[in-house]
C-alpha positions as CSV (number, residue, x, y, z in Angstrom):
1,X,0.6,145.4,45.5
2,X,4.3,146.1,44.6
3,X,6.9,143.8,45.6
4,X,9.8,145.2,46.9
5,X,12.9,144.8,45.3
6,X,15.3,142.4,47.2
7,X,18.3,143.7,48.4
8,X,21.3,142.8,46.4
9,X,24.0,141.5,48.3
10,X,27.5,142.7,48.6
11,X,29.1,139.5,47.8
12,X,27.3,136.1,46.5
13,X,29.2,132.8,45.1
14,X,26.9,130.8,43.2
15,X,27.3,127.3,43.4
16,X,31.1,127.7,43.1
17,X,33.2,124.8,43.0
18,X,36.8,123.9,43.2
19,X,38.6,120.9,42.3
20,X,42.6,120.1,42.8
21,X,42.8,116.7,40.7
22,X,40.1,114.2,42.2
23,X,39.5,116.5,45.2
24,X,36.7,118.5,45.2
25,X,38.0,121.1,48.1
26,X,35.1,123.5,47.2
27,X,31.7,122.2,46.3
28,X,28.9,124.1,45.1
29,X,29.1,126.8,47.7
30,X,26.3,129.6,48.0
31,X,27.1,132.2,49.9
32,X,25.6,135.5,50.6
33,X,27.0,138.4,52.0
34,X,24.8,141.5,52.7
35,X,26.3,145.1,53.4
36,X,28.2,146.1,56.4
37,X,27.9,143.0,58.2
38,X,30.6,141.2,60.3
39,X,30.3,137.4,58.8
40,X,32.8,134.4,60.4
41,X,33.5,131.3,57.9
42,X,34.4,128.4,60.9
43,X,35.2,124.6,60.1
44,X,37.8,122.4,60.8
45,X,41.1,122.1,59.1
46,X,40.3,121.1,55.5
47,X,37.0,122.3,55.3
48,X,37.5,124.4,52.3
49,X,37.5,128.1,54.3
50,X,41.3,129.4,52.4
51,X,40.2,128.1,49.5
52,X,37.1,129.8,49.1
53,X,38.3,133.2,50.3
54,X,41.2,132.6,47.3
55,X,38.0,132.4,44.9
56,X,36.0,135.0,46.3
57,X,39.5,137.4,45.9
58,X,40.4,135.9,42.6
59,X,43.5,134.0,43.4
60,X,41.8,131.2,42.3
61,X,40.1,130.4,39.7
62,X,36.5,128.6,40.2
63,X,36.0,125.0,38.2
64,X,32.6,125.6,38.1
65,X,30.2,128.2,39.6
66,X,30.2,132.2,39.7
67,X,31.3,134.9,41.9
68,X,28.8,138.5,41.9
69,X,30.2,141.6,43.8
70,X,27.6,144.3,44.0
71,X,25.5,142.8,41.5
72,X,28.1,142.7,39.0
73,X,30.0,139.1,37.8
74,X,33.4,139.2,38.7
75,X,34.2,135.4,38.3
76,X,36.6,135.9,35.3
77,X,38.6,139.5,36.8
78,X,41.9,138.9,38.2
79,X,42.7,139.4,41.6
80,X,44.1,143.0,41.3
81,X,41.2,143.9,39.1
82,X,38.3,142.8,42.1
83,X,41.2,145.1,44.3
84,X,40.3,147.5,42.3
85,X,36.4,147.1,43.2
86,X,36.9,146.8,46.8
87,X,37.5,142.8,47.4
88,X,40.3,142.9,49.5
89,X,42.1,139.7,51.2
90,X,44.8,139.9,54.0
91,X,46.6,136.4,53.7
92,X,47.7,134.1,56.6
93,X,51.1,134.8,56.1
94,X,52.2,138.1,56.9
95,X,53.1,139.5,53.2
96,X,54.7,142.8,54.5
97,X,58.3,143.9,53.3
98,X,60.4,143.3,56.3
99,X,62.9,145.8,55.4
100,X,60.8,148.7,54.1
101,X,59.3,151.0,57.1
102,X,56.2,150.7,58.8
103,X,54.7,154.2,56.5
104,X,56.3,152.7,53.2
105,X,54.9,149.6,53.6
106,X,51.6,151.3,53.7
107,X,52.3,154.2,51.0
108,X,53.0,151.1,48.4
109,X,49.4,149.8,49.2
110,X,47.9,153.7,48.7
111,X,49.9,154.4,45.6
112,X,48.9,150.7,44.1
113,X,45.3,151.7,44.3
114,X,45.2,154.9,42.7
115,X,48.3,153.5,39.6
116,X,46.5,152.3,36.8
117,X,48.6,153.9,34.0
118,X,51.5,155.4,34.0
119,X,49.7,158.8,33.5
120,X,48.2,158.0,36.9
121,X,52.2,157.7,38.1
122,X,52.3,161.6,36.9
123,X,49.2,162.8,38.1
124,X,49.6,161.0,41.5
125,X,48.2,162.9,44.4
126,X,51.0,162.5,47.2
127,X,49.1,164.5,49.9
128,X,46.3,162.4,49.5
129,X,48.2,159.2,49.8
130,X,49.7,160.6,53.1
131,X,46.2,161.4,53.9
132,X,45.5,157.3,53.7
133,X,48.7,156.6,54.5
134,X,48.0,158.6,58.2
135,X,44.6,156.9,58.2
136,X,45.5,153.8,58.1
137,X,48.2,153.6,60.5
138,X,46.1,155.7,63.1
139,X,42.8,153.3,62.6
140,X,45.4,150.4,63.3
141,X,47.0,152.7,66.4
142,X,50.7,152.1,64.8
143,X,51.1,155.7,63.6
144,X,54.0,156.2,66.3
145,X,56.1,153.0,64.9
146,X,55.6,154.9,61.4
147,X,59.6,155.3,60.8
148,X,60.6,151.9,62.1
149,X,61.4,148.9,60.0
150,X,58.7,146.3,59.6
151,X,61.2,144.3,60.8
152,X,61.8,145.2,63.7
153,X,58.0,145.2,65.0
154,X,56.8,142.6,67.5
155,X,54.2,139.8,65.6
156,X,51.3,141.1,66.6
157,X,52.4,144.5,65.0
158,X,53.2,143.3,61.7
159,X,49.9,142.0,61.9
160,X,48.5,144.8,62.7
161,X,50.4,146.8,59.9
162,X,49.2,143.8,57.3
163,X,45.4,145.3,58.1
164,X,46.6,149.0,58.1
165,X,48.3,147.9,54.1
166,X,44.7,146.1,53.6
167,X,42.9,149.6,54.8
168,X,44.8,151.7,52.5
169,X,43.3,149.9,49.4
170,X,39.7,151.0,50.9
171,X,38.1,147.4,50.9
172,X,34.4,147.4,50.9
173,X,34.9,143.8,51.3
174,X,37.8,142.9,54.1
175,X,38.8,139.5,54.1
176,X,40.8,138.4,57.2
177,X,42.3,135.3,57.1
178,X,42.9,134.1,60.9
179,X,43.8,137.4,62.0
180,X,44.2,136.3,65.8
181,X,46.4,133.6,65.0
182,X,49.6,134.0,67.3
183,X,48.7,137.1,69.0
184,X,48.2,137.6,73.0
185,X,45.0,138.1,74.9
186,X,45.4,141.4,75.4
187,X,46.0,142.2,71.6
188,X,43.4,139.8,70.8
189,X,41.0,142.6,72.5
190,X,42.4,145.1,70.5
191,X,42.0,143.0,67.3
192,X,38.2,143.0,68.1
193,X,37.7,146.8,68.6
194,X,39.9,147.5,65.4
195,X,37.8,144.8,63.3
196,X,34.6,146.7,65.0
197,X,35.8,150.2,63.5
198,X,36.6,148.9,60.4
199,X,33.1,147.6,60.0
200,X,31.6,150.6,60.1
201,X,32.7,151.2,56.9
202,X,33.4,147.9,55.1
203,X,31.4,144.4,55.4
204,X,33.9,141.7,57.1
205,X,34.4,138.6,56.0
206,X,36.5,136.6,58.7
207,X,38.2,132.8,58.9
208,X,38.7,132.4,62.6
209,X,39.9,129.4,64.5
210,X,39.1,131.4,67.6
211,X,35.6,130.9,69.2
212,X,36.0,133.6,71.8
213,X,36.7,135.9,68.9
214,X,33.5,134.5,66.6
215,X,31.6,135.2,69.6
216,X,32.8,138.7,69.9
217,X,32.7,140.0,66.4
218,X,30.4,138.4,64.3
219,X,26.5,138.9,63.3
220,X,26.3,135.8,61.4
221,X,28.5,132.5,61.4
222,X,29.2,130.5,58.1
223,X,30.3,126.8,59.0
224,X,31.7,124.6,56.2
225,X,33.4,120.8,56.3
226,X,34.4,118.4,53.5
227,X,34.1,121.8,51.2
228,X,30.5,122.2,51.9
229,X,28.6,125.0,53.9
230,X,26.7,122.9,57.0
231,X,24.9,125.7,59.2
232,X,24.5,129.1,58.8
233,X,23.3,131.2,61.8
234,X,23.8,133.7,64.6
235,X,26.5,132.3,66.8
236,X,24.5,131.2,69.8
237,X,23.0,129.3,67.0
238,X,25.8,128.0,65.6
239,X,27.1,126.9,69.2
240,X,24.2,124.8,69.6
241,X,23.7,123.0,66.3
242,X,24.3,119.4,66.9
243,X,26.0,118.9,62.9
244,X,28.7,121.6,64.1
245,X,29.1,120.0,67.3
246,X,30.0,116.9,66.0
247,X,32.3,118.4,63.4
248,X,33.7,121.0,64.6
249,X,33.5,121.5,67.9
250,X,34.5,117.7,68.4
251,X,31.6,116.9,70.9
């Protein structure tokens, strides 16, 4: 009888590890992240989330252990080389530039993913980038705020147009890192639609503080502490596992 060949995951770290000095803020992490799923990496402050996410998108470097992205090993590319495969990260901090409008903001992001060379400066398809460009900002619903500084946009806006940037480099990884962090109910709502959409297309790898939000979004919760992963599991799982109780939840 034939086996069947396992599915290969989108993303998997394998036994990856990171240490700052004598801390070991990462250690020996496997994680596996199959194909269009929405997947929430919870834990306490300190737990390690940031700084796997920064080895998972190459902003750090691992001390030990790999990183595979669609089978292939990605653990020595550089950041804007795994960009270039689909593994993209949207930091904590809102890196957009305040004085540049809403559309630039998000043509820079398009034109960096198709400029290699500078032969792919002279051969660059502008329609096409405004075809992204429009995408983008309409999946986000900021396409009316196109011509206004970045500036000038309420917070929840520039967060919103830090995901549209994100979408414009076509992840087929998204990492969001605490995306409802300062926003209002009401946009918090919207959050989870957009994050909904953008799974159709792209697996979704979320750090969320919010519970409500885990709840709402994702298929399968990740839970780490003291660099470790603890639980794995749906989330009513995850609510009711006694380890993640006691460090997470605080009960």
């Amino acid at each position: 009888m034939g086996a069947m060949a396992p599915v290969t995951a989108l993303l998997e770290t394998k036994a990856i590890s990171k240490r700052f000095g004598g801390l070991e803020a990462v250690s020996g992490v496997d994680l596996r992240l199959g194909r269009g799923e929405v997947r929430a990496l919870i834990g306490p402050n300190g737990a390690g989330k940031t700084t796997l996410v920064s080895l998972i998108s190459g902003r750090l470097s691992p001390t030990s252990g790999r990183v595979l992205f669609a089978g292939r090993d990605v653990t020595s590319l550089r950041a804007w080389d795994r960009v270039g495969l689909g593994i993209v990260y949207t930091f904590q901090i809102t890196s957009i530039y305040r004085g540049f409008s809403v559309y630039d903001n998000v043509a820079l992001a398009a034109q960096r993913r198709r400029l290699r060379t500078l032969s792919d400066w002279i051969a660059l398809d502008r329609q096409a980038v405004a075809g992204d460009v429009e995408a983008a900002l309409a999946t986000v619903g900021l396409w009316a705020l196109r011509d206004q500084p970045a500036r000038s946009l309420a917070y929840g806006h520039q967060r919103l147009l830090e995901v549209a940037m994100a979408l414009a480099l076509r992840p087929e990884l998204l990492i969001l890192d605490e995306p409802s962090q300062g926003l209002a109910a009401a946009e918090i709502d919207g959050l989870c639609g957009l994050v909904r959409d953008i799974a159709r297309a792209a697996t979704v790898l979320v750090i969320e503080h919010n519970m409500a939000v885990v709840l709402e979004l994702a298929g399968r919760v990740t839970v780490m502490d003291q660099g470790r992963i603890i639980a794995e599991g749906t989330p009513r799982e995850i609510e009711a596992h006694a380890e993640v109780q006691k460090a997470y939840l605080g009960r």
